[in-house]
Kinemage of the C-alpha trace (Angstrom):
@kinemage 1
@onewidth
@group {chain A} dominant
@subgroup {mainchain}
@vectorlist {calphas} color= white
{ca unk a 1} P 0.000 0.000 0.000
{ca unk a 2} L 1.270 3.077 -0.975
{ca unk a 3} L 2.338 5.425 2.042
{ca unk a 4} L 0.125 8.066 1.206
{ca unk a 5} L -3.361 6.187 2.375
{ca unk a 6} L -3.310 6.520 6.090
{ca unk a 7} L -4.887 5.229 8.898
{ca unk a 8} L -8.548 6.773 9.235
{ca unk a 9} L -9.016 6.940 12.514
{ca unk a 10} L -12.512 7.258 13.682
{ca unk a 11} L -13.558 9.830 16.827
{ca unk a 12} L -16.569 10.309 18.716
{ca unk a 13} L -18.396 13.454 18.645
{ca unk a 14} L -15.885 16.284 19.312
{ca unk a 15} L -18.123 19.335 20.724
{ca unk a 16} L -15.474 21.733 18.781
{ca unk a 17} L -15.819 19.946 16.309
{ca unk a 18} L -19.366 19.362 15.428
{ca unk a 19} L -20.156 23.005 16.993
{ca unk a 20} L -17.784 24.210 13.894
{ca unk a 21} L -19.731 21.991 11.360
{ca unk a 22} L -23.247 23.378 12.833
{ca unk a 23} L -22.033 26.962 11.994
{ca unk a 24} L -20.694 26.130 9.208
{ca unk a 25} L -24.075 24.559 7.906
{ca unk a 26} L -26.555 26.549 9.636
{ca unk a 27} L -27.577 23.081 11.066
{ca unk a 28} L -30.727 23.536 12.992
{ca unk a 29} L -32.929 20.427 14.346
{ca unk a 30} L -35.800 19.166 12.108
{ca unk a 31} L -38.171 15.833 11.702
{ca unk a 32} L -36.391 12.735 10.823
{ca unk a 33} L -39.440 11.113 9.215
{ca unk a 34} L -38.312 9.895 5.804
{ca unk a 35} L -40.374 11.706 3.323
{ca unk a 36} L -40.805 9.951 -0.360
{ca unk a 37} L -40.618 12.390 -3.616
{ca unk a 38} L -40.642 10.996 -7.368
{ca unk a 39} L -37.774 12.191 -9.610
{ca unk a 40} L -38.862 11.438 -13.214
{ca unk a 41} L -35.904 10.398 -15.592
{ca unk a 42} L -35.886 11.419 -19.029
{ca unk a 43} L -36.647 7.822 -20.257
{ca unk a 44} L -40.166 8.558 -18.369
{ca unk a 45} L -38.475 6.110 -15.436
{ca unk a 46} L -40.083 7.164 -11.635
{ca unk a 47} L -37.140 7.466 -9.635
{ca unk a 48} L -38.630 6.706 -5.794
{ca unk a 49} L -36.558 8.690 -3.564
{ca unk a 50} L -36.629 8.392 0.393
{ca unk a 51} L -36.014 11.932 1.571
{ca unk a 52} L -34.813 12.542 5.422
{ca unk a 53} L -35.198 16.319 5.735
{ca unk a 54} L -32.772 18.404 7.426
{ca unk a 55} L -32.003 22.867 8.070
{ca unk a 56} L -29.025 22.644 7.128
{ca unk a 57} L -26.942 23.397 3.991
{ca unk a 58} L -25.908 20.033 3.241
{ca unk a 59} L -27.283 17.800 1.298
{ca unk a 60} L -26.151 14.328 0.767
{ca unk a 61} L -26.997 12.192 -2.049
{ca unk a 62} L -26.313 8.409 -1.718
{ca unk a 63} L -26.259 5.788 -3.644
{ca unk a 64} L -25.596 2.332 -1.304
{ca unk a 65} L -24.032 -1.025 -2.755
{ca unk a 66} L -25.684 -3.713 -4.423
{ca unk a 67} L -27.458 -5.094 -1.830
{ca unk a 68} L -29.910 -2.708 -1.944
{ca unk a 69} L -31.097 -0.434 0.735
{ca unk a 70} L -31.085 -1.712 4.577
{ca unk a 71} L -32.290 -1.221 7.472
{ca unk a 72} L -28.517 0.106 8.551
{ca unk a 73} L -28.912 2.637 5.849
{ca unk a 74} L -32.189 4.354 7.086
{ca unk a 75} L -31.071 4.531 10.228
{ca unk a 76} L -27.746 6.271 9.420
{ca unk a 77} L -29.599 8.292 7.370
{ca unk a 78} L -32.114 9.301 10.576
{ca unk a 79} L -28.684 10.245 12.261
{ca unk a 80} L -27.258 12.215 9.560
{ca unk a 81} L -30.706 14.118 9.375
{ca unk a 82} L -29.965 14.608 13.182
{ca unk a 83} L -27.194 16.558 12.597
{ca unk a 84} L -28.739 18.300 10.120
{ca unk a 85} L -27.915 16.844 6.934
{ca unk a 86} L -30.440 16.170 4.359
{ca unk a 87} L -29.913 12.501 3.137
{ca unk a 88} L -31.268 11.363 -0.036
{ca unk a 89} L -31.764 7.308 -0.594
{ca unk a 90} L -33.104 6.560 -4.013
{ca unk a 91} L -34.298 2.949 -4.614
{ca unk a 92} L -33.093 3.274 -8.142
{ca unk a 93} L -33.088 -0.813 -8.925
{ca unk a 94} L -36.618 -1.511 -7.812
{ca unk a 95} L -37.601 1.859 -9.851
{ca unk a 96} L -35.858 0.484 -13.057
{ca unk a 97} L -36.940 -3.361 -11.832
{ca unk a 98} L -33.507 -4.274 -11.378
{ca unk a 99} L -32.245 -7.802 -9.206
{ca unk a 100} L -30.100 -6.777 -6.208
{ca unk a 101} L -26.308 -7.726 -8.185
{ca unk a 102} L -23.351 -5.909 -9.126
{ca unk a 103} L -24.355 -6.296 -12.339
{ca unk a 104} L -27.504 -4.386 -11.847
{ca unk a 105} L -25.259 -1.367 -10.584
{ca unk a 106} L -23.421 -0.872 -14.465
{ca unk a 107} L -27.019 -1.185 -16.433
{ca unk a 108} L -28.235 2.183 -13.920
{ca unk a 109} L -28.347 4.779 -16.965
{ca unk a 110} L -26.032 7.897 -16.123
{ca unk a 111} L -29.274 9.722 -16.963
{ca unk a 112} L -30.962 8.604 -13.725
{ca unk a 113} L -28.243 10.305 -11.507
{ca unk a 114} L -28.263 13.224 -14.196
{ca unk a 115} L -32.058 14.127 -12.956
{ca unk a 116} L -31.386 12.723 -9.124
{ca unk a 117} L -28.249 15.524 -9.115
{ca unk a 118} L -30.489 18.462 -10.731
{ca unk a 119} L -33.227 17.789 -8.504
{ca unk a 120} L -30.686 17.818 -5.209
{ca unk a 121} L -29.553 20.932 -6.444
{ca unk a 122} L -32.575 22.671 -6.891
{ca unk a 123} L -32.956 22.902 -3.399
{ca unk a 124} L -30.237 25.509 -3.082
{ca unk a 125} L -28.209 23.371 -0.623
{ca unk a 126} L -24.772 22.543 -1.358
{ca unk a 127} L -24.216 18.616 -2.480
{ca unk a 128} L -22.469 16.054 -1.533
{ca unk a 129} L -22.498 12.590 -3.355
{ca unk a 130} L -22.070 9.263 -1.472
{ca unk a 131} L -21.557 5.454 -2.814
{ca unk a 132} L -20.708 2.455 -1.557
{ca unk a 133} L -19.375 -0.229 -3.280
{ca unk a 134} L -20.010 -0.619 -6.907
{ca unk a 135} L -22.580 2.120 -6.248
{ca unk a 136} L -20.113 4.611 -7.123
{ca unk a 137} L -20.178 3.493 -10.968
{ca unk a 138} L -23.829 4.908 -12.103
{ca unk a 139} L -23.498 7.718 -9.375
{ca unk a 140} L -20.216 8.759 -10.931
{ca unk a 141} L -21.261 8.696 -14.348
{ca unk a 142} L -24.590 10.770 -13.578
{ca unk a 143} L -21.865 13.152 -12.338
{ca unk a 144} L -20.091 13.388 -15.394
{ca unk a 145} L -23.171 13.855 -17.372
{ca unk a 146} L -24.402 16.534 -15.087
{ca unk a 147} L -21.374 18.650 -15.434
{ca unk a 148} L -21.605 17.973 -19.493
{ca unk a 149} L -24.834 20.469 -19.243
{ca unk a 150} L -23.822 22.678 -16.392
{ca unk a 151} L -20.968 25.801 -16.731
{ca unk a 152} L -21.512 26.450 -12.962
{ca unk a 153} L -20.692 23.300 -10.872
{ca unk a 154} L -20.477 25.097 -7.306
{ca unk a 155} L -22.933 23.376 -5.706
{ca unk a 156} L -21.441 20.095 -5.887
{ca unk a 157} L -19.265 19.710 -3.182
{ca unk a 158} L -18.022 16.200 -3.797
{ca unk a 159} L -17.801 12.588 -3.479
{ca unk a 160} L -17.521 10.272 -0.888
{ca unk a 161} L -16.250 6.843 -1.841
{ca unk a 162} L -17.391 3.495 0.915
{ca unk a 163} L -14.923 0.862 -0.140
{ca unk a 164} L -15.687 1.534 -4.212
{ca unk a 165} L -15.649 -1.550 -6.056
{ca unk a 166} L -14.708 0.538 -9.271
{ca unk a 167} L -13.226 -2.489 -11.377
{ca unk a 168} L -14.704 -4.158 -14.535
{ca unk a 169} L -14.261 -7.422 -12.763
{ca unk a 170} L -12.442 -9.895 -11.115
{ca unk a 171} L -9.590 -10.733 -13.422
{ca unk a 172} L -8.409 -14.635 -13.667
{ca unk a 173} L -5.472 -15.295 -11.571
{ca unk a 174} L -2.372 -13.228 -12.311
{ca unk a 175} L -3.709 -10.954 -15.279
{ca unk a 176} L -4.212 -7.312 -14.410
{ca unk a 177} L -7.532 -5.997 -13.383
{ca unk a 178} L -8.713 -2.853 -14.699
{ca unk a 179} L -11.022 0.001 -13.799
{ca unk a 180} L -14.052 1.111 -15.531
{ca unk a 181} L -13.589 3.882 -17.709
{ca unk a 182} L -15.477 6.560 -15.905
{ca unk a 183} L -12.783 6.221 -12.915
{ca unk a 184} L -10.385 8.486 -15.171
{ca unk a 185} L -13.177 10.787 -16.227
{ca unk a 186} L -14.088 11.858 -12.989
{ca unk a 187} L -12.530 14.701 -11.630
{ca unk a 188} L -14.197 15.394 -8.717
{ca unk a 189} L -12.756 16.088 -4.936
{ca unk a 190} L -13.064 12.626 -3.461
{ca unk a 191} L -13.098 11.332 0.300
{ca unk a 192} L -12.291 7.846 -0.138
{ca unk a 193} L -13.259 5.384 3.047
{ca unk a 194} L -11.488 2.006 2.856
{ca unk a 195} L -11.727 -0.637 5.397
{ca unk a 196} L -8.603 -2.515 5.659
{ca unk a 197} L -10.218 -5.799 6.061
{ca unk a 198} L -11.070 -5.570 2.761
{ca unk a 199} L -9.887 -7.030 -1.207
{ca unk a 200} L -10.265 -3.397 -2.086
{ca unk a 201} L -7.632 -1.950 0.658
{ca unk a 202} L -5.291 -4.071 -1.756
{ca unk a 203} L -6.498 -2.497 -4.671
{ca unk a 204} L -6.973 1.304 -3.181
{ca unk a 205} L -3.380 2.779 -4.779
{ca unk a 206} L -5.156 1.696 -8.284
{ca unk a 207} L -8.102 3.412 -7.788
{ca unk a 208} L -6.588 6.585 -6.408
{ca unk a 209} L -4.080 6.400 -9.311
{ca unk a 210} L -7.208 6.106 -11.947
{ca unk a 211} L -9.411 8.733 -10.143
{ca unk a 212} L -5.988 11.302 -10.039
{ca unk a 213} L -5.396 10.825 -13.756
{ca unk a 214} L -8.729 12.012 -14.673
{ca unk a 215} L -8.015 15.391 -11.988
{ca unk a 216} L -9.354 14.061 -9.094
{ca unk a 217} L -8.247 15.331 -5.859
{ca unk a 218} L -8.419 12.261 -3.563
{ca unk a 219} L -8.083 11.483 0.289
{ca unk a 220} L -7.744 7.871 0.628
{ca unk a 221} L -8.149 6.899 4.023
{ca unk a 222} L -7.737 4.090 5.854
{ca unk a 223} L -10.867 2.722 7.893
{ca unk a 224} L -8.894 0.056 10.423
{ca unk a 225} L -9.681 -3.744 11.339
{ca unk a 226} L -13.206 -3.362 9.729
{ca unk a 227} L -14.546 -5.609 6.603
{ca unk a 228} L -16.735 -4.299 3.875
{ca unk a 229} L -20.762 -3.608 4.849
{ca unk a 230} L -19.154 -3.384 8.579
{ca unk a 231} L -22.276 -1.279 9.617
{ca unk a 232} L -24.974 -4.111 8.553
{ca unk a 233} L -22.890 -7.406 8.941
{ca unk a 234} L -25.152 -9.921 10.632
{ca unk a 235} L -21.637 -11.028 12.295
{ca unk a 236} L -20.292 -7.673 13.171
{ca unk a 237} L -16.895 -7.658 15.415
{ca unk a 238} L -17.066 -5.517 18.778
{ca unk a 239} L -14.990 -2.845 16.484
{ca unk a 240} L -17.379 -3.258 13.934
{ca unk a 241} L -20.019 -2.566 15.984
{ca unk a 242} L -18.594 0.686 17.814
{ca unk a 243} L -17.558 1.968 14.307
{ca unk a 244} L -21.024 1.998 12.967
{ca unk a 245} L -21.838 3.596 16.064
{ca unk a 246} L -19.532 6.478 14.857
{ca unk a 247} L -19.943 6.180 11.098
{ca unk a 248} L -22.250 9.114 11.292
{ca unk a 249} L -19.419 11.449 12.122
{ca unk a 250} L -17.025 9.782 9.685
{ca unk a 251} L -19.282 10.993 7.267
{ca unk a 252} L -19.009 14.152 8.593
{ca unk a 253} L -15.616 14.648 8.860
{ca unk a 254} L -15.338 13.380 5.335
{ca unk a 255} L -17.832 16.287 4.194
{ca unk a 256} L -16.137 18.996 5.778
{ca unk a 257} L -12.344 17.926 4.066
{ca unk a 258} L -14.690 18.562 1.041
{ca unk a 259} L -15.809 21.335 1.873
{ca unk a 260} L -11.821 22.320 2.780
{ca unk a 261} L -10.904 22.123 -0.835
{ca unk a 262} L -10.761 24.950 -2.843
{ca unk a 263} L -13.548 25.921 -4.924
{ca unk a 264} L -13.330 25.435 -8.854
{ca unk a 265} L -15.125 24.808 -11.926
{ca unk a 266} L -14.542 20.817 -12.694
{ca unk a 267} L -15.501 20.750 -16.493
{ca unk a 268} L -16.073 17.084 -17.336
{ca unk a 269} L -13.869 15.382 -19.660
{ca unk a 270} L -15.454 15.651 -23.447
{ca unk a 271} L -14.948 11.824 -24.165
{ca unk a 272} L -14.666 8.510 -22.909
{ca unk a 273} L -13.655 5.625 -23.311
{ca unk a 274} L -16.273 3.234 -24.398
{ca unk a 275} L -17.877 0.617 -21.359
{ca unk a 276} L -15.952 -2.266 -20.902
{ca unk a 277} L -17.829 -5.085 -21.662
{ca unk a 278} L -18.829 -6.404 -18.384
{ca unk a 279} L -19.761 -10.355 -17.386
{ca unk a 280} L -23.124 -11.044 -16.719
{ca unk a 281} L -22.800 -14.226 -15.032
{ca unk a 282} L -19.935 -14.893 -12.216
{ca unk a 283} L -17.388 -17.103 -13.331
{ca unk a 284} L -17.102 -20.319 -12.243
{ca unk a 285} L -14.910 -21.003 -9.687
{ca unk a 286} L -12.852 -24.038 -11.314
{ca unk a 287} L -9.103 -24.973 -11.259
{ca unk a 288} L -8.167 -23.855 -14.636
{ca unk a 289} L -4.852 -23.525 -17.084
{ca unk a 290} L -3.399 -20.869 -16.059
{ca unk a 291} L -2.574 -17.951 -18.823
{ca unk a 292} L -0.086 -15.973 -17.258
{ca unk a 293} L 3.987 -15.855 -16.933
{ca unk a 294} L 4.612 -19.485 -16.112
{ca unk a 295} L 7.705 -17.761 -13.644
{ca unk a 296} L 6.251 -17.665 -10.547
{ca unk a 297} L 7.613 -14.189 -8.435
{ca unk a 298} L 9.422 -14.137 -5.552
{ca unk a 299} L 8.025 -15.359 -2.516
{ca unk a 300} L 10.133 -15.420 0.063
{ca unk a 301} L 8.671 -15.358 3.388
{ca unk a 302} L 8.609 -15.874 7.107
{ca unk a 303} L 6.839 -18.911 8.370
{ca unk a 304} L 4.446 -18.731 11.465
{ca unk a 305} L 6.814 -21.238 12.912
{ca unk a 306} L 9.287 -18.715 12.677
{ca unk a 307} L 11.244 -20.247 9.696
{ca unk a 308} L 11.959 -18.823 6.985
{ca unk a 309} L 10.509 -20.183 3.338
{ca unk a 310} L 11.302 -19.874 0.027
{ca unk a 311} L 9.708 -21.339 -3.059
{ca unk a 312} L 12.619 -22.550 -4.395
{ca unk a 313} L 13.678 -25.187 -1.893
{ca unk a 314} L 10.555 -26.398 -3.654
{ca unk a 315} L 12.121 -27.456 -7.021
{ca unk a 316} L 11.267 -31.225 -8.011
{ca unk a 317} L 7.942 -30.409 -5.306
{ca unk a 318} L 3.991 -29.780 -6.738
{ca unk a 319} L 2.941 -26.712 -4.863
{ca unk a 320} L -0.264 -25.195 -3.865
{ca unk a 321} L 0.122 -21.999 -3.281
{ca unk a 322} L -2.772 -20.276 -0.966
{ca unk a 323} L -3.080 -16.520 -0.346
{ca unk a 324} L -5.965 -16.080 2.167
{ca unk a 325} L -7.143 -14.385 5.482
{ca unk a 326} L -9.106 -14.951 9.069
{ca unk a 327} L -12.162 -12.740 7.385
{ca unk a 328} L -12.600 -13.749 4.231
{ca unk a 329} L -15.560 -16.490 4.742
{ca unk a 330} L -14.515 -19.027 1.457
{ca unk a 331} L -10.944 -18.675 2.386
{ca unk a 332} L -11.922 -20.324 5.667
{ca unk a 333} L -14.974 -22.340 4.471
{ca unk a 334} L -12.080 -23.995 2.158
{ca unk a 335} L -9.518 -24.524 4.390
{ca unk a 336} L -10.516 -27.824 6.212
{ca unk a 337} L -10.497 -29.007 2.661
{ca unk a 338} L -6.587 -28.359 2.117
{ca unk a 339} L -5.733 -29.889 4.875
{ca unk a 340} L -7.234 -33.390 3.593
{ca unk a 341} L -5.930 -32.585 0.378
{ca unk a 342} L -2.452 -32.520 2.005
{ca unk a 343} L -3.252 -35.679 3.640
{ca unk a 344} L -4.234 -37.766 0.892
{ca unk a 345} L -1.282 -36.500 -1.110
{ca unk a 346} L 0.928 -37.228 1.941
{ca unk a 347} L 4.168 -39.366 0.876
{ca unk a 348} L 4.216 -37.549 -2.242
{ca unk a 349} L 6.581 -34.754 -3.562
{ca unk a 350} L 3.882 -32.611 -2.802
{ca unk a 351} L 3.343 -29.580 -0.047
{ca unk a 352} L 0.832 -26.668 -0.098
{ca unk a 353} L 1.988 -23.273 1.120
{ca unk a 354} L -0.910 -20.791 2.517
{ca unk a 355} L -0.277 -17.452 2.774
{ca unk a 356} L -1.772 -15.003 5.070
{ca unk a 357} L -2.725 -11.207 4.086
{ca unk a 358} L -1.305 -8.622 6.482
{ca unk a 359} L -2.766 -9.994 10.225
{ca unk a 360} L -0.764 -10.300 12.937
{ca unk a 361} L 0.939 -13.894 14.377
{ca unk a 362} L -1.872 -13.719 17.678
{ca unk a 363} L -4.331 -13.515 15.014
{ca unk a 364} L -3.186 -16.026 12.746
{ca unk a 365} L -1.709 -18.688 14.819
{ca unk a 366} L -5.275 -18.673 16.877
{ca unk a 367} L -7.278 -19.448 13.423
{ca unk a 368} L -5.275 -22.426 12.832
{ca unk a 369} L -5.086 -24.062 16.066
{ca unk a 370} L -8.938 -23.321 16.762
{ca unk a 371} L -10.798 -23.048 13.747
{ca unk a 372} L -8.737 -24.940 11.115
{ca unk a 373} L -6.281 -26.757 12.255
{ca unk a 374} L -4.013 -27.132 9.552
{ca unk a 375} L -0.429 -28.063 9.467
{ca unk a 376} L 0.789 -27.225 6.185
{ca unk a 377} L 3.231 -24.503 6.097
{ca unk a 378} L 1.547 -20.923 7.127
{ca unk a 379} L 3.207 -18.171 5.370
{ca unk a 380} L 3.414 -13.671 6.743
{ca unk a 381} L 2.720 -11.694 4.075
{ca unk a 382} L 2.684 -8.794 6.473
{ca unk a 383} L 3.109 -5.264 4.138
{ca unk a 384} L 1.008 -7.452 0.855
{ca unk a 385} L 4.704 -7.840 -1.048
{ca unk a 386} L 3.663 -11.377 -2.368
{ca unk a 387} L -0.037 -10.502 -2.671
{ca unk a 388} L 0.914 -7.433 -4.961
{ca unk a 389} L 3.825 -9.182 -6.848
{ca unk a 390} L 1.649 -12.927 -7.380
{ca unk a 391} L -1.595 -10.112 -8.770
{ca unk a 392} L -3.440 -11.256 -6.483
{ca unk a 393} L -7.318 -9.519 -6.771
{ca unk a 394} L -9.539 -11.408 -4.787
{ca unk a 395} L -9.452 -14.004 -1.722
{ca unk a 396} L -8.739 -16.154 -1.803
{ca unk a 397} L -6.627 -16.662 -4.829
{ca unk a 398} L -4.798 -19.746 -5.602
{ca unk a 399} L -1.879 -21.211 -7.678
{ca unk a 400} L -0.534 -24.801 -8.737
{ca unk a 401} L 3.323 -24.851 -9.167
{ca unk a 402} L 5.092 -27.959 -10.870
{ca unk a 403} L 8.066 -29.530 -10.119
{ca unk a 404} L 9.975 -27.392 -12.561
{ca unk a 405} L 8.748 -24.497 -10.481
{ca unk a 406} L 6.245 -23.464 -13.518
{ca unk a 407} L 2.906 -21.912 -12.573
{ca unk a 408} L 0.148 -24.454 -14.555
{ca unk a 409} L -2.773 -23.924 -12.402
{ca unk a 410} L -4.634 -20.943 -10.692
{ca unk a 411} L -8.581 -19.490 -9.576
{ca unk a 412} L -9.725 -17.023 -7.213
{ca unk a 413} L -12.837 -18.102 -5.049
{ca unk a 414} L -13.070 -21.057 -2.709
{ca unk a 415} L -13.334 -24.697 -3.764
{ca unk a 416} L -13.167 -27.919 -2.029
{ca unk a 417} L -9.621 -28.936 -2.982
{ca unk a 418} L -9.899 -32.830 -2.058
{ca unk a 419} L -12.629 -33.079 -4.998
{ca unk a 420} L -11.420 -35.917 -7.644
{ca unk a 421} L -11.481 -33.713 -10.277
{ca unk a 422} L -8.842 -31.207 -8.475
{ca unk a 423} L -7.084 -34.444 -7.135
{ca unk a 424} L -6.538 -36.069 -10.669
{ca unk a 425} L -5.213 -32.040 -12.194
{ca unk a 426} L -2.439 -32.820 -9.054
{ca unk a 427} L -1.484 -36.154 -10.017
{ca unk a 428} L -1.110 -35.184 -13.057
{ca unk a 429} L 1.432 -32.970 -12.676
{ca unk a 430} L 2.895 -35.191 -9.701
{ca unk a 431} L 2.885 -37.990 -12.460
{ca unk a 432} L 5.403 -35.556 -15.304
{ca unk a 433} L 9.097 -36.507 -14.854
């Protein structure tokens, strides 16, 4: 990760603080009720739009991930309203009769945001966009389409980014991912919130680099030992739990670093690039050929044994190599069946090496004794070296080595390894002289 992302830390309610955002807004209290107006979209779409009202000169439009709007949502939105910003929720997939899928978030026309933005705007308070996830793709290009037909873009503030998922898609196993196109036409100032717990933290100097090419200015900040959709998981950690206690006046602070920037007129770029074509379906997670540079990187690690590995004292060895992590639920839903795909293969010039993502030895040497119990070789990745070098995208991601030290095999998702299908790739390559 690049130095420049730091730790986010979040505060409770500073009185300065929030005292200087209520003058600075005009904040005074109002009802929290959510209110429901109908923003009509040029294609004649009725664009429902849950409205909690607020004094204040703040507006916040939001667009949230996927998953559609939850519970968790409205009632961060009540809080908001509380301190006297106006929160907008549109339920833009039901109004274009769209499944809850990331998918669903690329066919959102740009128009829809277009008329959502206008109609924000119109109510003379200054704007501030929000997305989570792959939200941020349709709110971003509504954006750009706004500032197409506007010459006076001072009442958008900015964006705030909630872990963006900005990327066409995952990529197979060591080929480059890339970002949608709109990422380097947007050149708006942008808070972006990244838990670290996250395949995105991993990814966050690639989407700061894309959003800075198109003239971004960008905070990337660092939202620590919390996953993605922290502030609705059903299995929340304690930290988890106080965060979203306090993600309120996150959001805050984020809106007044906005507001710190210096005012300009952001003229969107003229052209773009055309969509990349995005995947309908999810790939399948299968053990297939693998594409890339048969030269596997460097990986050279500390073992949580406190040895020392390298991949070479492998040579004339089939390897499985593993990256994964404590809070990634198919990394450890696959696990168990690793460890009987060591066992069955035991004798053999086999081993599997599995390589934790940036959590510390307490942390790691607890989820194998209690909840896995594996005894394969545990690997440190502790600053994401291997992860970054290997192109690692998603968790968990996985590689087959020969015994020339070749990369044949990779996939990203879990799988149940001991499977005879998996088994017979294995032998395979155990079988090659």
């Amino acid at each position: 990760m690049s130095k420049r992302a730091v730790k986010f830390t979040i505060k409770p309610s500073l009185p300065p603080l929030l005292l200087g955002l209520l003058l600075y807004f005009g904040l005074s209290v109002a009802g929290f009720a959510a209110q429901t107006r109908t923003v009509m979209a040029s294609d004649q779409t009725e664009i429902t739009v849950n409205v909690y009202p607020a004094d204040g000169k703040l507006l916040l439009l939001w667009q949230v991930d996927a998953d559609g709007i939850q519970t968790a949502d409205r009632t961060l939105a009540e809080h908001l309203a509380r301190h006297g910003i106006e929160v907008w929720l549109p339920e833009i997939l039901e109004s274009y009769f769209l499944p809850p899928a990331n998918s669903s978030m690329d066919k959102i026309p740009a128009d829809a945001y277009l008329h959502l933005l206008t109609e924000a705007l119109a109510t003379h308070k200054s704007v501030v966009v929000l997305a989570s996830g792959r939200g941020g793709i349709p709110l971003l290009r509504g954006v750009r389409q706004w500032q197409l037909q506007n010459s006076d873009t001072s009442g958008l503030v900015g964006a705030i980014l909630l872990s963006p998922n900005l990327f066409v898609e995952t990529p197979d196993p060591g080929q480059r991912p890339r970002l949608m196109p709109i990422v380097e036409s947007t050149n708006l100032p942008i808070v972006v919130l990244q838990p670290d717990k996250s395949v995105w933290y991993w990814k966050l100097d690639q989407t700061v680099a894309g959003l800075r090419k198109g003239g971004s200015t960008v905070w990337p900040w660092r939202m620590a030992n919390l996953r993605d959709r922290f502030y609705f998981r059903p299995d929340a950690t304690n930290t988890e739990k106080s965060s979203t206690k306090l993600l309120p006046d996150t959001l805050i602070q984020a809106t007044e670093i906005l507001n710190q920037s210096p005012t300009t007129t952001r003229s969107a770029v003229a052209t773009i690039k055309p969509d990349a074509p995005v995947r309908e379906s999810k790939k399948d997670h299968v053990l297939s050929v693998y594409r890339g540079n048969p030269i596997p990187p460097l990986l050279h690690l500390p073992g949580l044994d406190g040895r020392d590995f390298d991949i070479k004292q492998f040579s004339g060895k089939v390897v499985v190599v593993n990256f994964w992590a404590s809070w990634c639920p198919p990394c450890v839903q696959e696990m168990p069946s690793l460890q009987r795909l060591q066992q069955k293969l035991a004798g053999k010039p086999f081993t599997i090496l599995g390589v934790n993502m940036a959590e510390d030895n307490a942390t790691v040497r607890a989820f194998v004794k209690d909840r896995v119990q594996v005894n394969f070789p545990i690997l440190l990745d502790k600053d994401g070296t291997a992860l970054h070098a290997w192109r690692v995208f998603a968790f968990p991601t996985t590689y087959v080595v020969d015994k020339q030290g070749k990369i044949r095999y990779g996939l990203f998702g879990g799988v149940e390894w001991d499977s005879a299908e998996i088994i017979a790739k294995i032998n395979g390559l155990l079988n090659e002289k």
